[in-house]
Z-matrix of the N, CA and C atoms (Angstrom, degrees):
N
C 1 1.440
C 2 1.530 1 108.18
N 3 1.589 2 116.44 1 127.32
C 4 1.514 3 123.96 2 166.63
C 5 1.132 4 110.16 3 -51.09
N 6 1.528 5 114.35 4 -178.32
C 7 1.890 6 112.55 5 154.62
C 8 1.166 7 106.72 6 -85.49
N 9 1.342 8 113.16 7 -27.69
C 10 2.156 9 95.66 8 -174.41
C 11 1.327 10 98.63 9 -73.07
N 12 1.632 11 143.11 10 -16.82
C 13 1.298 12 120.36 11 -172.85
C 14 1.690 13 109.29 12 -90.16
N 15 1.761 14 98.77 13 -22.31
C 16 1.599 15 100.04 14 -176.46
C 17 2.239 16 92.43 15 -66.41
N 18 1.499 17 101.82 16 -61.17
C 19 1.502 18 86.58 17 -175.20
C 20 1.318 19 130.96 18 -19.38
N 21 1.731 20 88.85 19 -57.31
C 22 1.538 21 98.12 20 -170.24
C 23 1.967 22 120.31 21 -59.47
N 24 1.185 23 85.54 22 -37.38
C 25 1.486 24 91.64 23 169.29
C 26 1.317 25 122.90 24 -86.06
N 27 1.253 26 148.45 25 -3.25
C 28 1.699 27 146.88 26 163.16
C 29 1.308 28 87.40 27 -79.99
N 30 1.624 29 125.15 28 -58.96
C 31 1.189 30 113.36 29 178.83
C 32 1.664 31 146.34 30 -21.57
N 33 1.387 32 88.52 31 -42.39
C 34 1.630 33 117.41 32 -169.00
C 35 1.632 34 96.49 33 -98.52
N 36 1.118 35 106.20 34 -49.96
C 37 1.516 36 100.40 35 172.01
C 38 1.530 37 124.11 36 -52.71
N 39 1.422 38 114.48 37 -32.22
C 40 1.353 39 123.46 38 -178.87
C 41 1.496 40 114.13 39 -81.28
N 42 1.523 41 111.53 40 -24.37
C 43 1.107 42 113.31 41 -179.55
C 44 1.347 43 105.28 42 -91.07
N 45 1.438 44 146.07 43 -25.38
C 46 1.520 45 152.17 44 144.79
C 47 1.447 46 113.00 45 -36.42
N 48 1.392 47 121.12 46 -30.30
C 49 1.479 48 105.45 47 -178.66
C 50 1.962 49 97.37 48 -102.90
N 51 1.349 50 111.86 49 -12.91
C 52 1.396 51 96.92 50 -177.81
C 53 1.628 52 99.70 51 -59.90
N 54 1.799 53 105.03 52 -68.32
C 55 0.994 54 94.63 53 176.98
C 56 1.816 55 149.94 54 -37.12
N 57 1.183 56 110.33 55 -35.54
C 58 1.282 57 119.86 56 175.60
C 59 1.522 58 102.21 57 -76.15
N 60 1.504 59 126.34 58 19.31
C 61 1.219 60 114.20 59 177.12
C 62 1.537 61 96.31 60 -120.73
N 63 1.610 62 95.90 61 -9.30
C 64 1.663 63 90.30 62 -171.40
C 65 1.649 64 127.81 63 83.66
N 66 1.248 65 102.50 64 30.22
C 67 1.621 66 106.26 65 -167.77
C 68 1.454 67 109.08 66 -133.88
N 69 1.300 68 115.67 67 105.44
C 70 1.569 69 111.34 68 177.00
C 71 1.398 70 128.85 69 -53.23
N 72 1.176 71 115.80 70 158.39
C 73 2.018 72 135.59 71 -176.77
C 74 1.947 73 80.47 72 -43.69
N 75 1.764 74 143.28 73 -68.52
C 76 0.706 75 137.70 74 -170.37
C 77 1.583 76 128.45 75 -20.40
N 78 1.726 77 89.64 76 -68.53
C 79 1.232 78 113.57 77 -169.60
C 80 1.830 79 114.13 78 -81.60
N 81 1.031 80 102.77 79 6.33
C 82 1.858 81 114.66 80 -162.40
C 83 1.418 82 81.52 81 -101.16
N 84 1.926 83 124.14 82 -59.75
C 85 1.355 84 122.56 83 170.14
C 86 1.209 85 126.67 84 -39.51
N 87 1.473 86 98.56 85 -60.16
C 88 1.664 87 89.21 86 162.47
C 89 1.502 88 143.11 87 -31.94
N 90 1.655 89 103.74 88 -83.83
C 91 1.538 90 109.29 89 152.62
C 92 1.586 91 136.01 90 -14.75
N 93 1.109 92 113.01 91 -49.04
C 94 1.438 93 128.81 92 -151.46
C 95 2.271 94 85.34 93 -114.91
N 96 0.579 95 109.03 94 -6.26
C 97 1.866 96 113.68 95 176.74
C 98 1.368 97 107.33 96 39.25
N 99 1.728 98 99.74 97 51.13
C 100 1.731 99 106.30 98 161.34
C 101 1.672 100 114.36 99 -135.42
N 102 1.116 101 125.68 100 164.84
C 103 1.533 102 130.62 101 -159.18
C 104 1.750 103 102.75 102 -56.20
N 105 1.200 104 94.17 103 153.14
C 106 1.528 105 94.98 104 159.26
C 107 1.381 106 124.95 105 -75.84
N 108 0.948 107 123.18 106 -32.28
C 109 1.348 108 126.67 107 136.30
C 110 1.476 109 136.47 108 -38.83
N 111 0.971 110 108.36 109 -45.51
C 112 1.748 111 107.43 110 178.69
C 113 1.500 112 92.96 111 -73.31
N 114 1.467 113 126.53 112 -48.71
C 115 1.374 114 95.04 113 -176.28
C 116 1.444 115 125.72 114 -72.25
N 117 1.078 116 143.94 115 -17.78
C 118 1.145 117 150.52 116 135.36
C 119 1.556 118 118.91 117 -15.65
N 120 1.403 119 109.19 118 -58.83
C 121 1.702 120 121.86 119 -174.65
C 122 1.848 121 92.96 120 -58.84
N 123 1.462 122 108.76 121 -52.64
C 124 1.531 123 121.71 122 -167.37
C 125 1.424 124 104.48 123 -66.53
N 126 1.207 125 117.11 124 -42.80
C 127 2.008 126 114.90 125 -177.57
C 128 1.348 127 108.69 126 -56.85
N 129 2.165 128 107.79 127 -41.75
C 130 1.079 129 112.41 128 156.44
C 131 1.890 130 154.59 129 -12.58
N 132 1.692 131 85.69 130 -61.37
C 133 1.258 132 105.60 131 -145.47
C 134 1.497 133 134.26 132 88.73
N 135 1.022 134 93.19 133 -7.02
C 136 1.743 135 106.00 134 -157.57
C 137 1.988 136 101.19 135 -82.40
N 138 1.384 137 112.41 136 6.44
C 139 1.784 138 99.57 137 -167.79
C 140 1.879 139 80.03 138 -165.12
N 141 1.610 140 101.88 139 150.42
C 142 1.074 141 134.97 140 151.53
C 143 1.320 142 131.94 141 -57.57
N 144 1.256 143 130.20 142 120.88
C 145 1.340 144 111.23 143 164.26
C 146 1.365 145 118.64 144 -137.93
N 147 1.667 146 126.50 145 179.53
C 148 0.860 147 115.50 146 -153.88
C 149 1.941 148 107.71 147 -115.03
N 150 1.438 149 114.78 148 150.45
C 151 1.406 150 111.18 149 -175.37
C 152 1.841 151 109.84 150 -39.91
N 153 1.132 152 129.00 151 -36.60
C 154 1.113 153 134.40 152 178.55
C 155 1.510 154 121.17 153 -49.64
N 156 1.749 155 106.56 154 -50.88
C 157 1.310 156 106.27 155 153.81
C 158 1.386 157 134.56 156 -86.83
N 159 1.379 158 137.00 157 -17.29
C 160 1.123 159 157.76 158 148.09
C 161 2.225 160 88.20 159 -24.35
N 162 1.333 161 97.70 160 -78.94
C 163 1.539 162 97.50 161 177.86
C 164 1.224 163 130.74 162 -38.90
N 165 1.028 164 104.81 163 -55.38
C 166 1.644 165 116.66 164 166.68
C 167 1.515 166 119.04 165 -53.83
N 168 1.755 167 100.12 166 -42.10
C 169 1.850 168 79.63 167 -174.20
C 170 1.564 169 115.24 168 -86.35
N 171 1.621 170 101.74 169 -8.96
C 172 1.939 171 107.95 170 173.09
C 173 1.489 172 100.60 171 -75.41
N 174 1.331 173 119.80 172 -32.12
C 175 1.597 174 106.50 173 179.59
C 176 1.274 175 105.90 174 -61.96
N 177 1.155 176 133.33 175 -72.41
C 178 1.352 177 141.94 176 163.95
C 179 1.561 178 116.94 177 -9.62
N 180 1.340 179 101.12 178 -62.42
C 181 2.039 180 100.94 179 163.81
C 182 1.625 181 97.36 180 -66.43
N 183 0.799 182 146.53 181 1.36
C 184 1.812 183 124.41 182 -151.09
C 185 1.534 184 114.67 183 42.14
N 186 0.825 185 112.42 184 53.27
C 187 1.149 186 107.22 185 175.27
C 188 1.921 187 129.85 186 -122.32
N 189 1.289 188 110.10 187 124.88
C 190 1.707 189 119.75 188 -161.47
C 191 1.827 190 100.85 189 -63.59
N 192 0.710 191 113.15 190 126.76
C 193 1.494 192 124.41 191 -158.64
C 194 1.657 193 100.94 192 -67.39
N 195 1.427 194 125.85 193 -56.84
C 196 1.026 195 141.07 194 151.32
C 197 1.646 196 125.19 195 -25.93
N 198 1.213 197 94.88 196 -72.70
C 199 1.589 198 102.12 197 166.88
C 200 1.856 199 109.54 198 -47.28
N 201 1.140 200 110.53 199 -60.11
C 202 1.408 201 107.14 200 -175.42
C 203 1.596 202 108.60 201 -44.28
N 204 1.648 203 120.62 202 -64.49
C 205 1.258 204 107.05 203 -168.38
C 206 0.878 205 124.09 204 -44.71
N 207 1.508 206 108.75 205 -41.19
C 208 1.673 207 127.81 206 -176.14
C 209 1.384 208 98.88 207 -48.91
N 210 1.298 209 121.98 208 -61.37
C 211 1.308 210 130.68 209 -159.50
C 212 1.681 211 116.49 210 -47.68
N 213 1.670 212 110.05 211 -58.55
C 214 1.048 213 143.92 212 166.72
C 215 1.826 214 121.52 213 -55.87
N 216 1.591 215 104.12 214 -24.96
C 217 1.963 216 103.06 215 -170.37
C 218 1.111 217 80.03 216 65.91
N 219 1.531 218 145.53 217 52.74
C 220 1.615 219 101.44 218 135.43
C 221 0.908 220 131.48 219 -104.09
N 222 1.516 221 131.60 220 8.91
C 223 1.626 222 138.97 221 149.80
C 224 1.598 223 117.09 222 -31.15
């Protein structure tokens, strides 16, 4: 797997569990104290980010960091 295909896919994955939590691109920005935009670029695929925010926006879902990759194949 490239990085644009891993992006694209954490991306989508991240945006699959926002949704199933029921919480808009808004309120996910909020939580997680990054742009509404950046998450957008990230649901995308379209931008990099860094473990620092990666943390922040799974805290924000509740979500076990581990479990997710697992969940997702994105290891």
């Amino acid at each position: 797997m490239n990085k644009e295909e891993f992006l694209k896919d954490i991306g989508f994955a991240i945006k699959i569990e926002r949704m199933r939590r029921k919480i808009s691109q808004e309120k996910l920005a909020e939580l997680s104290d990054c742009s509404l935009s950046y998450i957008g670029f990230i649901e995308r695929g379209e931008k990099s980010f860094s473990l620092y925010n990666f943390i922040k926006i799974s805290n924000a879902l509740k979500l076990d960091l581990s479990e997710f990759l697992d969940k997702y194949k994105c290891l």
